[in-house]
C-alpha positions as CSV (number, residue, x, y, z in Angstrom):
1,X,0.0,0.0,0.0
2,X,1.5,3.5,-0.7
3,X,-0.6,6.5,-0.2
4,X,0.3,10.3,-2.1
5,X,-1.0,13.7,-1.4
6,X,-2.9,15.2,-4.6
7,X,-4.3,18.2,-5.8
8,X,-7.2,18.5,-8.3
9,X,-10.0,20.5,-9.2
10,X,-10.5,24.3,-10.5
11,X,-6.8,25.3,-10.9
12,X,-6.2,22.7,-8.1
13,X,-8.2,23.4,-5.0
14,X,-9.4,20.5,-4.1
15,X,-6.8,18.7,-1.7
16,X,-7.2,14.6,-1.4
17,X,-5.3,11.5,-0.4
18,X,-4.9,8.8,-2.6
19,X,-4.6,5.0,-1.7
20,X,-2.9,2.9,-4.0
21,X,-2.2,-0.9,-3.6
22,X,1.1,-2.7,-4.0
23,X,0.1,-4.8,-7.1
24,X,-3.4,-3.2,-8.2
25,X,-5.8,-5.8,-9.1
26,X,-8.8,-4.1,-10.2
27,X,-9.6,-1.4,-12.6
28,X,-12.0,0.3,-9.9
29,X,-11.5,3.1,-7.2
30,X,-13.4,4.6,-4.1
31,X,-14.3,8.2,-3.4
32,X,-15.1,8.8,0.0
33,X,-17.1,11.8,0.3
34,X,-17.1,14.2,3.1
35,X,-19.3,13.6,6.0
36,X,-20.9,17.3,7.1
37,X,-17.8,19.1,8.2
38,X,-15.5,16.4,9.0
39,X,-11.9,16.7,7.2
40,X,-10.8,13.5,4.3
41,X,-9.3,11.0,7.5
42,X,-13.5,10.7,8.4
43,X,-14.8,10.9,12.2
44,X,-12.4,9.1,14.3
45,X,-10.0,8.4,10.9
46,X,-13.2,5.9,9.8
47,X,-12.1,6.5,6.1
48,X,-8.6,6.2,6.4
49,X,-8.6,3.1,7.8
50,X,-11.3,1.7,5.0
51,X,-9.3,3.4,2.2
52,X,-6.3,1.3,3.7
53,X,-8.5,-2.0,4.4
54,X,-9.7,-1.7,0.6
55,X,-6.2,-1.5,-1.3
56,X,-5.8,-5.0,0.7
57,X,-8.4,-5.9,-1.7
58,X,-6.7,-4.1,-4.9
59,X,-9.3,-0.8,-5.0
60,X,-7.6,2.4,-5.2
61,X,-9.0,5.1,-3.3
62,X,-9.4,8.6,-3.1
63,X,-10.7,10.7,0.1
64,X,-10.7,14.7,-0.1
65,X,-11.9,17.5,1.3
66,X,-14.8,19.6,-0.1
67,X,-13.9,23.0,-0.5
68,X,-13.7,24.8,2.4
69,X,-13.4,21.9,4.5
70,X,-9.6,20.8,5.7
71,X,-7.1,21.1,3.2
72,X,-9.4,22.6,0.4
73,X,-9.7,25.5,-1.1
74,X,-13.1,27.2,-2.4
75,X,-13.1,26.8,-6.0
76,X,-16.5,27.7,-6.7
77,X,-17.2,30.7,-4.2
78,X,-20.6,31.7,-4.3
79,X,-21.7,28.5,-6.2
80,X,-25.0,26.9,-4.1
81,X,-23.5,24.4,-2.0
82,X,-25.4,21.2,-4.2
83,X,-24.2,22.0,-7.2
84,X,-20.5,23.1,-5.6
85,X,-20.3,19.8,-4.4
86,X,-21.4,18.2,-7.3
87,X,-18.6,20.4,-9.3
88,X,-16.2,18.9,-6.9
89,X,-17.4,15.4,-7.2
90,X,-16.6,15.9,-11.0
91,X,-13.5,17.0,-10.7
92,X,-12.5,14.0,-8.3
93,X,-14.1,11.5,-11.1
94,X,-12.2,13.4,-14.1
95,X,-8.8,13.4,-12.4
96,X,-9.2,9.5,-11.3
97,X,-10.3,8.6,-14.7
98,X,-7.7,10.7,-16.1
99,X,-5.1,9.4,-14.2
100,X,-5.8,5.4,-14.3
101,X,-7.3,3.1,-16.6
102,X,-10.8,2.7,-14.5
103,X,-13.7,0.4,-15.2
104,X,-15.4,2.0,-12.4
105,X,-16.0,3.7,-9.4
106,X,-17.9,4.1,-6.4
107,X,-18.7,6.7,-4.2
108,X,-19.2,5.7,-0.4
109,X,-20.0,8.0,2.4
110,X,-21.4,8.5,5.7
111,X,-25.0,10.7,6.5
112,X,-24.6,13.8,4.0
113,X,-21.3,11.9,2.5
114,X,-24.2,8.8,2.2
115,X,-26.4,11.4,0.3
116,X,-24.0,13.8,-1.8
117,X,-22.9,10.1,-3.4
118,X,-26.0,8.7,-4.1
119,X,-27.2,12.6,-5.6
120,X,-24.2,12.6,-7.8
121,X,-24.4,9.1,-9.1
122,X,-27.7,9.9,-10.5
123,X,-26.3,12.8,-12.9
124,X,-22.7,10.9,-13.6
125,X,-23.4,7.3,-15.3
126,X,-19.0,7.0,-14.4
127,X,-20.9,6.1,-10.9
128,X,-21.8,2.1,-11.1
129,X,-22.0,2.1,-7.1
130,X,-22.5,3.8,-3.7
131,X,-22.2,3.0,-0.3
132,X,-24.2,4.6,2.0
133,X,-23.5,4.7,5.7
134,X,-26.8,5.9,8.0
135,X,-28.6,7.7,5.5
136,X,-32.3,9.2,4.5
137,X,-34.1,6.6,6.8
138,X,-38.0,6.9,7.1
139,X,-40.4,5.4,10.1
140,X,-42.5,2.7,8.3
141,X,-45.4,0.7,9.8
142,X,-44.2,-2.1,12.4
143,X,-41.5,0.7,13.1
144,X,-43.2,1.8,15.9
145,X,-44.0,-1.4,17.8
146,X,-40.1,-2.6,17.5
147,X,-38.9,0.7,19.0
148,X,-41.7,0.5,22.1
149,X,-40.5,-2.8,22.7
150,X,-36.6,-1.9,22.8
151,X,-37.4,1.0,25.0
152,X,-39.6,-1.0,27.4
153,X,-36.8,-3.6,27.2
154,X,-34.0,-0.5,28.2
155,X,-36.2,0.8,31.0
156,X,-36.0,-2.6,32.1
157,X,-32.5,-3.6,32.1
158,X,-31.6,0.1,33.6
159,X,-34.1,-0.2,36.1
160,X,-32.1,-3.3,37.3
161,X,-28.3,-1.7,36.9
162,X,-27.9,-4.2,33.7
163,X,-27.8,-0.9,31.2
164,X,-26.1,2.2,31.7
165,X,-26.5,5.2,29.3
166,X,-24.0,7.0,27.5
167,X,-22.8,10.0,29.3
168,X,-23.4,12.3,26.2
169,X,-26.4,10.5,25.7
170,X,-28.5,13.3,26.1
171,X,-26.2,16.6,24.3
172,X,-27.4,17.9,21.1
173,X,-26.2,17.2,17.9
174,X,-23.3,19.4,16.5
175,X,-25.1,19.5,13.3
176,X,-28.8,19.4,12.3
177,X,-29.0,17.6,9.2
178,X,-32.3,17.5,7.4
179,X,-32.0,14.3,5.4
180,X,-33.7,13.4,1.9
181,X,-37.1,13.9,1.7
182,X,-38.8,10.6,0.6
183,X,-40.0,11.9,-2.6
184,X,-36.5,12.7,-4.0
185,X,-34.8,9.7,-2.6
186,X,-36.9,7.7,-4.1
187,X,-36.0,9.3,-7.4
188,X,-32.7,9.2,-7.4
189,X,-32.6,5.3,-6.3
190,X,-34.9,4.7,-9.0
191,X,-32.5,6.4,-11.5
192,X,-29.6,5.2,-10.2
193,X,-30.9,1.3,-10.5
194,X,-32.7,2.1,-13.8
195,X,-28.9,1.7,-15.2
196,X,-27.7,-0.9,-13.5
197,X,-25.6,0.5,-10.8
198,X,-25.2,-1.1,-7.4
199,X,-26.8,0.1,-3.7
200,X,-25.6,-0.7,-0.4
201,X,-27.4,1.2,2.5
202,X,-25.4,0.3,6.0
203,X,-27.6,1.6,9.2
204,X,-26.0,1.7,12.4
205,X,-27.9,1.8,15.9
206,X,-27.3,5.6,15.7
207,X,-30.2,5.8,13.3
208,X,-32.5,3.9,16.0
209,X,-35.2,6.7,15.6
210,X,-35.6,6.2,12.2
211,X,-34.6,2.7,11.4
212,X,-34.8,-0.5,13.5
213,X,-35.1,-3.0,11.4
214,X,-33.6,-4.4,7.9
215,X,-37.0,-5.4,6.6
216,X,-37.5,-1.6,6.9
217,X,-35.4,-0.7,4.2
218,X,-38.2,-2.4,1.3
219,X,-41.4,-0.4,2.9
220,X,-39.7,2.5,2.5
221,X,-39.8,2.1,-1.1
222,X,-42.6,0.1,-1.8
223,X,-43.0,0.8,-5.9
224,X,-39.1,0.1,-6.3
225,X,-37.8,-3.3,-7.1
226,X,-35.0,-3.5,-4.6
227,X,-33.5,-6.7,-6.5
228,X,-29.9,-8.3,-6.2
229,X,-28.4,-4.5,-6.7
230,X,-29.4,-3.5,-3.6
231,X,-27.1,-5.1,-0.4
232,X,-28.5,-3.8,3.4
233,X,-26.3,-4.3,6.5
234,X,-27.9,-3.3,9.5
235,X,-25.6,-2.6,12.7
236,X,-27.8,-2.0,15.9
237,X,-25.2,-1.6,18.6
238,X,-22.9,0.4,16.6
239,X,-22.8,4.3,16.9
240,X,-23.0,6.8,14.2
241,X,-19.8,7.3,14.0
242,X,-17.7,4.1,15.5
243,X,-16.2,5.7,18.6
244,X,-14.4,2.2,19.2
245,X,-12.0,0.3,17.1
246,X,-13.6,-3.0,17.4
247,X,-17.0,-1.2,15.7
248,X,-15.1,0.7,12.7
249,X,-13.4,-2.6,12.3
250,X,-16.9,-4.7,12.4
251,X,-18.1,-1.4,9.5
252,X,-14.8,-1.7,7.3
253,X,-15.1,-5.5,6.8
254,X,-19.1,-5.3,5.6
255,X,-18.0,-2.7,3.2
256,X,-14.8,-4.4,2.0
257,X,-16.8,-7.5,1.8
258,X,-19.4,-6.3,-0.5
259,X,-17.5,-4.3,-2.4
260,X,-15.2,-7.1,-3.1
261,X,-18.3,-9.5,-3.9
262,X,-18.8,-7.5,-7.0
């Protein structure tokens, strides 16, 4: 594995990592895209350590900062932040398929990271997959009963010392992200299958107040086909963002597994 500092992007201000293996043995990279504000090594270096765990597996891949984020540059000032990031996501795709003789590529990302991927591989048909950590999620029926039950079964166990919150289990978020509204993420997974390109959605027990099950995942889109392009893992005791080693490790091998299975 060797990794180099590059530069791309509107006179070159877009500032990445790339993640080459030893002996590349497939014709396919990884773009990991930014989750919120978080720099190109990912919340607790989450996509460094899958950009290293994936060139085991012969994938090169590329994690950068959006502009204004880390290392970056703004390149398009004053741009709408949607279609800035979809410039940038462009400019990523150009200088990998410029660089390297590339069959394909995937995009993979965690909550907006999950949802500026799956946005852009709608426009860009370069895009033949995304990976989606805690996305757009959506309370379905049944979804209420299961989360009654796993707080009755919490009270429980707490009310007898077997379960002990989180001590920052009641601060609020850093961020308020509004995910996908159902409407449009239904669109663009349509669009996005319509040519053949592959899905994995990954849920973590961070999403518990939207998603609780993996069955979920199908009611959510009830007119859409979710056939053999579609892969679901679905994490309960993880956190959003894999405090612990032993949980980014359990994360990394699902996505290295799948991505390896294609």
């Amino acid at each position: 594995m060797k990794e180099s500092c590059c530069q791309f992007g509107a006179e070159r201000q877009l500032a990445g990592i790339l993640t080459e293996p030893d002996a590349p043995t497939r014709r396919a990279a990884v773009v990991l895209v930014s989750a919120g504000i978080t720099p190109k090594f990912g919340p607790f270096r989450l996509y460094t350590e899958l950009a290293r765990r994936l060139s085991r597996d012969g994938f090169r891949t590329l994690r950068f900062d959006l502009g204004g984020i880390g290392d970056s540059g703004q390149p398009y000032a004053g741009v709408a932040l949607q279609e800035r990031t979809a410039r940038e996501l462009d400019a990523a795709l150009d200088y990998l398929y410029g660089r390297f003789e590339l069959d394909s590529v995937t995009l993979a990302g965690l909550c907006s990271g999950a949802e500026d991927s799956l946005r852009h591989a709608a426009q860009d048909t370069r895009v033949d997959g995304v990976v989606m950590i805690d996305p757009f999620a959506y309370r379905t029926p049944g979804f209420l009963w299961r989360h009654l039950r796993y707080r009755a079964k919490r009270r429980l166990l707490r009310a007898v010392g077997l379960y002990h919150p989180p001590a920052n289990s009641g601060a609020a978020a850093l961020v308020d992200y509004q995910h996908l509204a159902p409407s449009e993420s239904s669109r663009l997974v349509q669009t996005v299958l319509a040519r053949k390109a592959c899905l994995h959605f990954v849920y973590t027990g961070g999403m518990r107040e939207h998603f609780n099950h993996p069955a979920q995942l199908k009611a959510m889109f009830p007119r859409i086909p979710l056939g053999d392009q579609v892969k679901l893992d679905h994490f309960p005791d993880l956190d959003h963002t894999q405090l612990l080693e032993r949980d980014r490790r359990q994360l990394i091998e699902a996505i290295a597994s799948r991505l390896a299975a294609r």
